[in-house]
C-alpha positions in Angstrom: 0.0 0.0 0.0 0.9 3.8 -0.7 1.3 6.3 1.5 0.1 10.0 0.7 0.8 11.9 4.0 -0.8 15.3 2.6 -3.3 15.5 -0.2 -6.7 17.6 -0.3 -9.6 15.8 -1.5 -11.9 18.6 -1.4 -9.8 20.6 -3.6 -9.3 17.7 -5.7 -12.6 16.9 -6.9 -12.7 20.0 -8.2 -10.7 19.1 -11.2 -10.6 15.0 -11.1 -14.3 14.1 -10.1 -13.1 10.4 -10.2 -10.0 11.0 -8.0 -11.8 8.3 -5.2 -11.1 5.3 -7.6 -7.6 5.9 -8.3 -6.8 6.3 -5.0 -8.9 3.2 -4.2 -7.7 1.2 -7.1 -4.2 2.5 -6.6 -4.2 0.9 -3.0 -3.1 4.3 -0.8 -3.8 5.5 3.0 -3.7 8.9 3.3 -4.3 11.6 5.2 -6.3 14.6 3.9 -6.1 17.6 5.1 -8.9 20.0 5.7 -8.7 23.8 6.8 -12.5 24.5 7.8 -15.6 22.7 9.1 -17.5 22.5 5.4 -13.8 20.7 3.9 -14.1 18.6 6.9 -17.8 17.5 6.0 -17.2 17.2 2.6 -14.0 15.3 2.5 -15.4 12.9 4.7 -18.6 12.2 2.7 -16.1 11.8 -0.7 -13.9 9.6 1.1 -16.4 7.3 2.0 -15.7 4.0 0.0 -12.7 5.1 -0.5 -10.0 2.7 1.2 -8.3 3.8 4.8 -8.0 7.4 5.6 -8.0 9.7 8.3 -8.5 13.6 8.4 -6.3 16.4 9.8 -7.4 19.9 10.6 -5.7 23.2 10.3 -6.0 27.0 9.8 -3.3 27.7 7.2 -1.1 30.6 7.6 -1.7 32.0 3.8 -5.5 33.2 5.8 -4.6 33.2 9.5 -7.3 34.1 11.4 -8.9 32.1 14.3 -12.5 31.6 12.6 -11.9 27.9 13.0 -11.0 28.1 16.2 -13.8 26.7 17.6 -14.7 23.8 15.3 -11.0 22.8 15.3 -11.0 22.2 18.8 -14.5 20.2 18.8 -13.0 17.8 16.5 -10.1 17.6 18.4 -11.5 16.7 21.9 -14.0 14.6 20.4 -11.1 12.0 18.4 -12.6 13.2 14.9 -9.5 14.5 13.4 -6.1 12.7 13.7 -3.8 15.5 13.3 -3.7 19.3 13.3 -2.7 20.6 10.8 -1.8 22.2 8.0 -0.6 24.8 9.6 2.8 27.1 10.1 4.6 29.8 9.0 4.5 31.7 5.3 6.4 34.6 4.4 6.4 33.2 0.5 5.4 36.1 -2.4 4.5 39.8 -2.3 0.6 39.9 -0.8 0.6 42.3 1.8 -0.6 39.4 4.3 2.5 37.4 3.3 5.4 39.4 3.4 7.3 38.9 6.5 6.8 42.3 8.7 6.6 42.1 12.8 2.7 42.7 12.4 2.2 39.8 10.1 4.5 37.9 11.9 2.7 38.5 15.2 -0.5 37.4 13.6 0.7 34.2 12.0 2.2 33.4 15.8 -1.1 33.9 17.4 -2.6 31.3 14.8 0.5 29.0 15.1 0.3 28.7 19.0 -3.2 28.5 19.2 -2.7 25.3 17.2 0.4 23.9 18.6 -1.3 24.5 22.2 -4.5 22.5 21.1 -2.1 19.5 19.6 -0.4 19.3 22.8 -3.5 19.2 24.9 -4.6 16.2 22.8 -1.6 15.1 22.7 -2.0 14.7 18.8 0.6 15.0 15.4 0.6 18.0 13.6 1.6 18.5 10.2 3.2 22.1 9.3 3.3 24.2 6.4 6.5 26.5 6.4 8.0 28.8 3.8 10.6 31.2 4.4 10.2 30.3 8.4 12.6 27.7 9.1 14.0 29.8 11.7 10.4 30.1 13.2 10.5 26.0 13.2 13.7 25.4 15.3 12.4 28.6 17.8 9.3 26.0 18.3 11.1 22.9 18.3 11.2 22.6 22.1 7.6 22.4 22.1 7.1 20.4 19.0 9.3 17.6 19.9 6.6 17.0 22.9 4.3 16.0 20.5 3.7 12.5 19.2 4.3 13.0 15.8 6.1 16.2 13.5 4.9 16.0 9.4 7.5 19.0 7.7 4.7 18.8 4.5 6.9 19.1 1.5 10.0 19.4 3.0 12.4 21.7 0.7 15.1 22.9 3.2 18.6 22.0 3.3 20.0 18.2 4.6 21.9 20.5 7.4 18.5 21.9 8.8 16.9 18.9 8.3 19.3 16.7 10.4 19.6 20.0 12.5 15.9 20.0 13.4 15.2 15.9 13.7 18.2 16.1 16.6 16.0 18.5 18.1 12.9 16.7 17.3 13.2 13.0 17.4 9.6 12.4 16.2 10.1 14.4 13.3 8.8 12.8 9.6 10.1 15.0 6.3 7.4 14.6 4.1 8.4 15.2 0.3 6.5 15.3 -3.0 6.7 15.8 -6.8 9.6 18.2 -6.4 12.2 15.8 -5.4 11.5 14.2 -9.0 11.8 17.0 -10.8 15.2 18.0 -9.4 15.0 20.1 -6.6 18.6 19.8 -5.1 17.9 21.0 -1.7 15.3 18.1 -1.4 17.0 15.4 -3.0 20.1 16.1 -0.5 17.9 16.1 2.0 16.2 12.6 1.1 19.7 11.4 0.5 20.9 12.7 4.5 18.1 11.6 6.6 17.5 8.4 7.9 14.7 6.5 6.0 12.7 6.1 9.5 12.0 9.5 9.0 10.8 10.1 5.4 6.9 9.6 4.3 5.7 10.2 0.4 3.1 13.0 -0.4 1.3 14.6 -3.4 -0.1 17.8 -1.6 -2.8 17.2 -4.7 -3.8 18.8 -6.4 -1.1 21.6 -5.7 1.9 20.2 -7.1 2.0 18.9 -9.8 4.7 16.4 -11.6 6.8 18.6 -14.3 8.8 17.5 -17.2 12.0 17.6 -18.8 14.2 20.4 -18.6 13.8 22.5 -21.4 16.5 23.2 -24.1 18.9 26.1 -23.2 17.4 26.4 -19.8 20.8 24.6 -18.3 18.1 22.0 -16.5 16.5 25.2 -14.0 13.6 25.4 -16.6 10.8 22.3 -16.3 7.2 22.5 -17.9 4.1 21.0 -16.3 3.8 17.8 -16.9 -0.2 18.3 -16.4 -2.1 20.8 -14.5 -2.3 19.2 -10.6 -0.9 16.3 -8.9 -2.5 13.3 -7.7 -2.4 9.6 -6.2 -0.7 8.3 -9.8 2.0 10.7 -8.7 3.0 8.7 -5.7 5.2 5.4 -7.5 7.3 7.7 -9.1 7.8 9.5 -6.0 8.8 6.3 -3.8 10.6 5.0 -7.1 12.8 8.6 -6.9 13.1 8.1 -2.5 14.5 4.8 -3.4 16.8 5.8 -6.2 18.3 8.5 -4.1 19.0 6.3 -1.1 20.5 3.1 -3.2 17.3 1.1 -2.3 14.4 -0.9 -3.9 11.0 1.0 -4.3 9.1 -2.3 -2.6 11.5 -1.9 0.6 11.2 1.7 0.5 7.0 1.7 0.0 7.1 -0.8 2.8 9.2 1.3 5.3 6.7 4.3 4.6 3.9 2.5 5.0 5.1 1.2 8.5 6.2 4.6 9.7 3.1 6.2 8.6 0.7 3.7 10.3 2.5 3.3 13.6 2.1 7.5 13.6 -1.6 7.0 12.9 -2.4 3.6 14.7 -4.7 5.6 17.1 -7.1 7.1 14.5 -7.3 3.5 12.4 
């Protein structure tokens, strides 16, 4: 079985109605992740059918405000949701919300530690969404390494911060997606530094999609889109690339994910 620790399934139906049976005939557990209480209802009721699942829950830090607040921690008291998360840190792009001043940074904090405070209560995993924050993540990592389970969703830092912050953080799992494929150096090193005991496969679909060869006269930093989103079909090639990096077989590495990724969620199954 495949593992997909991030994906969004009601984003996804948006553009691939029959997204359920490849992920069913595929043979993957995931976990979706939701950001507000009509996601929640509705990526449950797609799911259904399905194959195994479970659901996290997170206010994302691209709209941090606290208007979830309320029906995050319902789900979270009541063993509805088996993560929190996404959520994090993102100073990524020029919208005025985004770009990394003390009063945005304040804001996404108050967000962030609502969150992390309600994952420790519950003593639940969390999985975090960080761009241009790392610093933020090793500030927190006191607290985060508390918790029973850390998911670094599409892990593109360095193979120094990486082994950096999982020293810190021994429950850390670097989650990584189409981009180590495609050639994204900071994330291949890092695949290739951290132990495989602490690497799960992702598609964050529909968000990232797979892209192409490099094209000519582009010295290899230029790759089309292979196709508009990502999805499950995305995950073989993903484990196949894991594998290659690390000098293994795709079957030892799919298994190794798998039993990481279960024993994380063996509460919520």
């Amino acid at each position: 079985m495949y593992i997909d620790a991030h994906f969004h399934a009601d984003d996804l139906q948006k553009i691939d109605p029959g997204f359920v049976e490849e992920y069913r005939n595929l043979g993957v557990f995931g976990l979706a992740s939701v950001h507000d209480e009509a996601g929640f209802e509705l990526t449950n009721r797609l799911m259904a059918g399905a194959g195994a699942f479970v659901v996290s829950f997170g206010m994302h830090p691209q709209l941090a405000v606290l208007d979830q607040a309320g029906q995050l921690e319902n789900l979270a008291a009541t063993s509805k949701i088996a993560a929190v998360g996404e959520f994090g840190f993102d100073f990524f792009g020029e919208a005025p919300d985004l770009v990394r001043t003390p009063d945005n940074e304040r804001t996404q904090r108050k967000v962030f530690e609502f969150q992390l405070d309600l994952a420790q209560r519950h003593q639940l995993p969390v999985v975090l969404h960080l761009r241009r924050a790392n610093d933020l993540l090793f500030e927190y990592a006191g607290r985060l390494a508390n918790l029973p389970a850390v998911i670094l969703h599409s892990w593109a830092g360095p193979a120094n911060e990486a082994l950096d912050f999982l020293s810190r953080c021994p429950h850390a799992l670097f989650s990584f997606s189409n981009s180590i494929v495609s050639g994204n150096k900071k994330a291949r090193g890092s695949v290739a530094a951290l132990p495989l005991a602490h690497i799960v496969s992702e598609t964050d679909a529909p968000y990232q999609p797979p892209r192409g060869e490099p094209l000519p006269g582009s010295a290899g930093h230029r790759r089309p889109l292979a196709r508009d989103h990502s999805t499950f079909s995305d995950i073989p090639a993903i484990v196949a690339e894991i594998a290659a990096i690390k000098g293994l077989s795709p079957e030892s590495v799919q298994a190794a994910i798998y039993k990481i990724f279960t024993g994380v969620f063996a509460h919520a199954l």
